[in-house]
C-alpha positions as CSV (number, residue, x, y, z in Angstrom):
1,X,105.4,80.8,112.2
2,X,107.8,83.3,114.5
3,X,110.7,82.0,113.5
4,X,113.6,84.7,111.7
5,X,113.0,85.3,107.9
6,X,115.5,85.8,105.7
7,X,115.4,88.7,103.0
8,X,117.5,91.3,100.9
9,X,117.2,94.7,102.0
10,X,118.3,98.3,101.6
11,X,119.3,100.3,104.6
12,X,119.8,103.7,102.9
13,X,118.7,105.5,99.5
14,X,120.4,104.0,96.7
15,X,122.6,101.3,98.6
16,X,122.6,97.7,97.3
17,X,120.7,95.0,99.2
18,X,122.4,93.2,101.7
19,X,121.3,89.8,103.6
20,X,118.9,90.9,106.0
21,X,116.8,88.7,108.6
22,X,113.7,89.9,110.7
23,X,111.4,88.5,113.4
24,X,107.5,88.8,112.0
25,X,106.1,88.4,115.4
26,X,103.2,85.9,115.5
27,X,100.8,85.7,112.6
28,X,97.9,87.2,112.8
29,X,94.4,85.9,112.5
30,X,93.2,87.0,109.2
31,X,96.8,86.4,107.3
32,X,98.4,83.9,105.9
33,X,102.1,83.2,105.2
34,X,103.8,82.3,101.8
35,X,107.1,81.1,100.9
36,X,108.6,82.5,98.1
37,X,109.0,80.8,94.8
38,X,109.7,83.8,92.5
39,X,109.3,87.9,92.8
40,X,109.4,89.9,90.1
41,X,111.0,93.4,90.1
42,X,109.1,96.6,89.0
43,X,110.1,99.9,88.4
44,X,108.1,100.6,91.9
45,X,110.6,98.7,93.7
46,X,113.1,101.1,91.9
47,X,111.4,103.9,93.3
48,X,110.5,102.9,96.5
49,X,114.6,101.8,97.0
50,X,115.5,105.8,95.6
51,X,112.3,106.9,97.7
52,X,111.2,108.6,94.8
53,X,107.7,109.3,96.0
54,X,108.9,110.2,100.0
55,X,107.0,107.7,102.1
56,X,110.2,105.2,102.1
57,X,111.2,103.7,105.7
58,X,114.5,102.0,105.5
59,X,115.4,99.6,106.0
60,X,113.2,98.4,103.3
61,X,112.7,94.5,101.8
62,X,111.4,95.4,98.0
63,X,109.2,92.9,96.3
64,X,105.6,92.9,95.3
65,X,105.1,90.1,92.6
66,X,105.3,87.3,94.5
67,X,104.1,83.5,93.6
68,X,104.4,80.9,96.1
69,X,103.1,78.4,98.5
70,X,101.0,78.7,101.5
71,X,103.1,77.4,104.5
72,X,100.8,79.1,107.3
73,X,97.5,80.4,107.5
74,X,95.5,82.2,110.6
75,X,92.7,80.7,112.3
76,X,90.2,83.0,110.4
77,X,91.8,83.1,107.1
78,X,89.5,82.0,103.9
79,X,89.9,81.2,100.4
80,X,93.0,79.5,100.3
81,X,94.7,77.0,102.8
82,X,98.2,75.4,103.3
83,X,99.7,74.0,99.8
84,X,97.9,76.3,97.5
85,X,99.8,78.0,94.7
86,X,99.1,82.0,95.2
87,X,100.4,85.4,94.6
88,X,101.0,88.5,96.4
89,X,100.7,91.9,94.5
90,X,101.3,95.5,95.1
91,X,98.7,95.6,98.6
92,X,98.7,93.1,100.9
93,X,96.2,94.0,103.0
94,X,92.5,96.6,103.0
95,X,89.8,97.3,105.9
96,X,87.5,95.6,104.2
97,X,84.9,97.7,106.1
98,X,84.9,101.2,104.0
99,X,82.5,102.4,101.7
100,X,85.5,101.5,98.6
101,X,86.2,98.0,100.1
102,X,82.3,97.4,100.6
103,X,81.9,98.1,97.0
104,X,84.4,95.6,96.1
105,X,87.3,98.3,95.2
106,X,89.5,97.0,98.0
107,X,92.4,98.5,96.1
108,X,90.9,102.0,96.6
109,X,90.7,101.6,100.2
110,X,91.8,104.7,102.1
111,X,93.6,101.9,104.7
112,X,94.7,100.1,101.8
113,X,98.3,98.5,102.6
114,X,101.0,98.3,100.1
115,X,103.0,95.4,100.5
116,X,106.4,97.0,100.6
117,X,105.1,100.2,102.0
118,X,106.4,100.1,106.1
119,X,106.3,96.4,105.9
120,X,108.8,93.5,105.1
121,X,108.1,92.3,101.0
122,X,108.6,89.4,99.2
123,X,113.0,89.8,98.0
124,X,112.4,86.9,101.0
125,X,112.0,83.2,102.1
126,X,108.9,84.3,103.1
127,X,106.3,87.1,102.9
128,X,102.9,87.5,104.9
129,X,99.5,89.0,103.9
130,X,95.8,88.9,104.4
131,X,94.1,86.2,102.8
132,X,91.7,88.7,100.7
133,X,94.9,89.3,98.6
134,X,96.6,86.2,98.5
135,X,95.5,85.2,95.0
136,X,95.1,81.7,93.5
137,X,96.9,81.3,90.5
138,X,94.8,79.1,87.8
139,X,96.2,76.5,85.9
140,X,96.7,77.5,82.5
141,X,99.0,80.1,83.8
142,X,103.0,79.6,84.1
143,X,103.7,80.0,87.9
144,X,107.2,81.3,87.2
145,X,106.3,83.9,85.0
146,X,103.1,84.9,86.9
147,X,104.6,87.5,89.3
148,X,104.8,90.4,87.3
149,X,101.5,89.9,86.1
150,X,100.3,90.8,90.0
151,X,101.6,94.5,89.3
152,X,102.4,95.2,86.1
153,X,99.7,93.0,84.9
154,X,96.7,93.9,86.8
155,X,97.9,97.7,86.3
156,X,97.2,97.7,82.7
157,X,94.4,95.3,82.6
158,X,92.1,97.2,85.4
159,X,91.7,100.2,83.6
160,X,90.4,97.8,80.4
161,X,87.5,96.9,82.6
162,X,86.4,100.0,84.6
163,X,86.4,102.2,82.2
164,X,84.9,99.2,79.5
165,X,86.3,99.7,76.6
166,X,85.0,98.1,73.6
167,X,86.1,95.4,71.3
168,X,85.5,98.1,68.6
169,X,87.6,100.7,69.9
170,X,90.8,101.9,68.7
171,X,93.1,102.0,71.6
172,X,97.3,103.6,72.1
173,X,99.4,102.1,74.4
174,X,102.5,104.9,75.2
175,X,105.4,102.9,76.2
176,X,106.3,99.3,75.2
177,X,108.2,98.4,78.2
178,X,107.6,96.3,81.6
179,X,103.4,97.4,81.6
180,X,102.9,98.3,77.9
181,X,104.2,94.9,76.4
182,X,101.4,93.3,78.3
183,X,99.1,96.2,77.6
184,X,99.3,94.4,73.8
185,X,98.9,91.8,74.7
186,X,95.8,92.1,76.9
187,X,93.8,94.5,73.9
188,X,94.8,92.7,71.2
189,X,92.8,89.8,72.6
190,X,90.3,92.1,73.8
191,X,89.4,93.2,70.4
192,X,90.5,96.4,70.2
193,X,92.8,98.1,66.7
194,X,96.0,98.8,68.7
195,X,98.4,101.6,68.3
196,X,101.8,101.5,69.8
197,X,103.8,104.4,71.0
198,X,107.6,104.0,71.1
199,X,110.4,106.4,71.3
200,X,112.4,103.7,70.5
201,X,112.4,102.0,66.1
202,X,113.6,99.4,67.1
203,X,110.6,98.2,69.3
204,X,108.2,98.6,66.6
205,X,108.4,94.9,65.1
206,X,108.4,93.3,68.7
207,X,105.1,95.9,69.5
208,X,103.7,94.2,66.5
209,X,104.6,90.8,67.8
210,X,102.7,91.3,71.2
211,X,99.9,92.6,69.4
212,X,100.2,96.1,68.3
213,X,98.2,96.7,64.5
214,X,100.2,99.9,64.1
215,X,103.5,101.8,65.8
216,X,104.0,105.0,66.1
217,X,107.3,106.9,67.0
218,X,106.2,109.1,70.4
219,X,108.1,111.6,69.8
220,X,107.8,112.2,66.2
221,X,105.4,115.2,65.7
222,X,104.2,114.6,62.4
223,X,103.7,110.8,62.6
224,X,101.4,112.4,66.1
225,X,99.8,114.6,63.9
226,X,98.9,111.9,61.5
227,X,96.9,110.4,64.0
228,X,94.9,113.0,64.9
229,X,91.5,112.4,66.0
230,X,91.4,109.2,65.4
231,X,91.7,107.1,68.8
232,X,89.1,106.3,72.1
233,X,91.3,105.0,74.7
234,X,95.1,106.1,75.2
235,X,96.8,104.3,78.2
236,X,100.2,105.9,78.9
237,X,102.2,103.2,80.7
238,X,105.5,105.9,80.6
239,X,107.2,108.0,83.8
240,X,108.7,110.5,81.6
241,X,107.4,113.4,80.2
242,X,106.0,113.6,76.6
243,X,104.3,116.0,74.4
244,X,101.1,115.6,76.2
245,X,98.9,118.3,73.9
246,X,100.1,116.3,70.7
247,X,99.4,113.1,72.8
248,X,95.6,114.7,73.5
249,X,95.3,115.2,70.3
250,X,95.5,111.6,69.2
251,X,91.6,110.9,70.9
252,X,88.7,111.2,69.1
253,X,85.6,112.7,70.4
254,X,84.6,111.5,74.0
255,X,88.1,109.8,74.1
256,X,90.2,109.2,77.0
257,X,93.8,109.6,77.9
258,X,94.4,107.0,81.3
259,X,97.8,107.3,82.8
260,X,99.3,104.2,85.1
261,X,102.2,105.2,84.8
262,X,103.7,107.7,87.7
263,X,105.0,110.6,85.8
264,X,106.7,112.9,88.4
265,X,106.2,116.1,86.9
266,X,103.0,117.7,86.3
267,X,101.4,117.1,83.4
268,X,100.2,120.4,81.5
269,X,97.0,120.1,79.8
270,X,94.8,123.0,78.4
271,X,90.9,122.8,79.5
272,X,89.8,123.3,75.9
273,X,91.6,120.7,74.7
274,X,89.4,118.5,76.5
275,X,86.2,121.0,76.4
276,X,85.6,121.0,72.6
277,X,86.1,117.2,72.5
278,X,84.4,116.0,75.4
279,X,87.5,114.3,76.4
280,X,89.0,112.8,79.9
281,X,92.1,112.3,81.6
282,X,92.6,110.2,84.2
283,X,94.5,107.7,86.4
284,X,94.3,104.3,88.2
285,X,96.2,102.0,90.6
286,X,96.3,98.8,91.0
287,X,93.2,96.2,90.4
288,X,90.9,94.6,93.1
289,X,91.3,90.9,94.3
290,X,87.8,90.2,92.1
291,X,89.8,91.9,88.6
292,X,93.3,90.4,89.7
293,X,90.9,86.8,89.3
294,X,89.4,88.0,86.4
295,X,92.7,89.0,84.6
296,X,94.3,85.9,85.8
297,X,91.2,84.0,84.0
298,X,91.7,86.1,80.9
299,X,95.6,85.0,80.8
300,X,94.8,81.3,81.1
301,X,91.7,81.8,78.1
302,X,94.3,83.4,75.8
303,X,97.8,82.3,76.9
304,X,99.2,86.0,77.4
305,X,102.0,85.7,79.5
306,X,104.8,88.6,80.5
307,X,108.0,88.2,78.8
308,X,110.8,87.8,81.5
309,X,114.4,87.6,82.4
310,X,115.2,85.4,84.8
311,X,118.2,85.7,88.0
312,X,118.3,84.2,91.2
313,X,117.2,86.3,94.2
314,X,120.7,85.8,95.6
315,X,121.5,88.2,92.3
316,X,119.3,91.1,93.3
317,X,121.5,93.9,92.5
318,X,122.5,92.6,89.4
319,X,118.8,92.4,88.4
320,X,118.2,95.8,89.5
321,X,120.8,97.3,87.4
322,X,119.9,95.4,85.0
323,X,116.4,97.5,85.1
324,X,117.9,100.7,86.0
325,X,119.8,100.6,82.9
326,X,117.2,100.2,80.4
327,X,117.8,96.6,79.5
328,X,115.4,94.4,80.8
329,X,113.3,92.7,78.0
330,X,110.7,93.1,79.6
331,X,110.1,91.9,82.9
332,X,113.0,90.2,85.6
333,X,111.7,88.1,88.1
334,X,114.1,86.7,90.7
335,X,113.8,83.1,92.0
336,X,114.2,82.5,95.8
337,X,117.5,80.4,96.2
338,X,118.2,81.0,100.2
339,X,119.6,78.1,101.8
């Protein structure tokens, strides 16, 4: 298709989306072409509007948790045809031919391509991508709801599986919002004795409902202190700064502290604190098309799904203040209602 799509796009830092149509030019041999059914809306979007992390063009057409249909397909696309149910994610498109893609970490690509990064995304009737990414969604898992699992989902559950942690492990999860409520959800099925982090009391009972064992206020130094020593795995889904030593000092021996979520300040952490426990900190991205599948499996086996708010797309702003202001319980996904 070459045909004009209609979309919602900012033209400027911090303006609200307006109606905006652009030509895609002919489709390309490897992509395909999916109209949109739903798109979530992610903190990323958020940033990428503010161009929080400098690498904004404007104007820019947010959305990267896309479900839809195939309408279109190039003449060398595989795995998925015309009619199938997919979704679209945070890249849309890798070189397939590096060293990272050859190993199958396509999402670690040096060429890797984020879907709203200089490109058109899915606040739209339609959104393109190559077929590598375009991702079958299984039955067993709610279409509607499914976007944010293509982000926010995959975020949370890709770290889980590189750096395989254990059924018997004790894990923390900082920050029960948009990732961390399906950070729960995902360990408490894996096995693991969950701890919850919240700077907020009154998320404690709904951590517990998602699958939290225990919560813990993030910000209360003794409660920290309790907890000493005592986890493997802490994944800190926040962007704001915390008390990171205390934070440390939560892991056991050989334990890790993962971050996924894009703190903008740097994060000050002694060397001994990690020498004299043989401890790690890292980071991670997104998942590769193989984990996205396996995740998406792992939601159908256990029926974990991401808590949403819905609004139609034609309601964007409203959705994004909505998430700017701290409200959104815990995902919003917008559903495509062009004419």
């Amino acid at each position: 298709m070459s045909t004009k799509i209609n979309a919602y796009a900012a033209l400027s830092p911090r303006a609200p989306l307006q109606p905006f149509a652009y030509e895609p030019g002919p489709l390309g041999p490897e992509q395909v072409e999916i109209k949109v059914e739903t798109c979530g809306i992610c903190h990323s979007d958020l940033s990428m509007l503010d161009n929080e992390w400098g690498m904004t063009k404007y104007p820019i057409i947010p959305g990267h948790e896309v479900t839809g249909t195939v309408v279109a397909t190039g003449p060398q696309a595989k795995r998925v045809k015309v009619g199938d149910r997919v979704g679209l994610g945070w890249n849309s498109g890798s070189c397939l031919a590096c060293p990272a893609c050859l190993a199958g970490d396509h999402n670690l690509c040096v060429d890797v391509e984020g879907t709203i990064v200089g490109r058109p995304g899915g606040f739209a009737e339609r959104v393109r991508c190559h077929w590598v990414w375009a991702t079958p969604i299984p039955a067993g898992v709610d279409p509607i709801s499914a976007g944010p699992l293509l982000c926010g989902g995959i975020t949370v559950f890709n770290p889980i599986v590189e750096f395989r942690v254990r059924s018997t492990d004790r894990v923390g999860v900082v920050g029960i919002g948009g990732l961390g409520h399906l950070a729960l959800q995902f360990l408490n099925k894996w096995g693991c004795e969950v701890t919850a982090f919240t700077s907020s009391d009154s998320k404690r009972d709904e951590a517990r409902r998602l699958g939290a064992h225990h919560a813990v206020n993030s910000k209360d130094a003794a409660a920290l202190k309790q907890i000493a020593g005592t986890l493997d795995f802490l994944l800190v889904t926040v962007n704001a700064p915390l008390d990171w030593k205390a934070l440390l000092a939560t892991l056991a021996p050989k334990g890790r502290m993962h971050f996924v979520g894009a703190v903008l300040e740097p994060i000050p952490i002694a060397a001994f604190g990690l020498i004299s426990g043989q401890k790690s900190v890292s980071g991670s991205p997104t998942g590769s098309p193989a984990t996205v599948d396996k995740m998406l499996a792992f939601c159908a086996r256990h029926q974990i799904a991401p808590q949403v708010e819905r609004f139609p797309m034609s309601r964007v702003n409203d959705a994004l203040t909505h998430l700017r202001e701290g409200k959104a319980r815990y995902r919003v996904v917008l559903e495509a209602d062009f004419r």
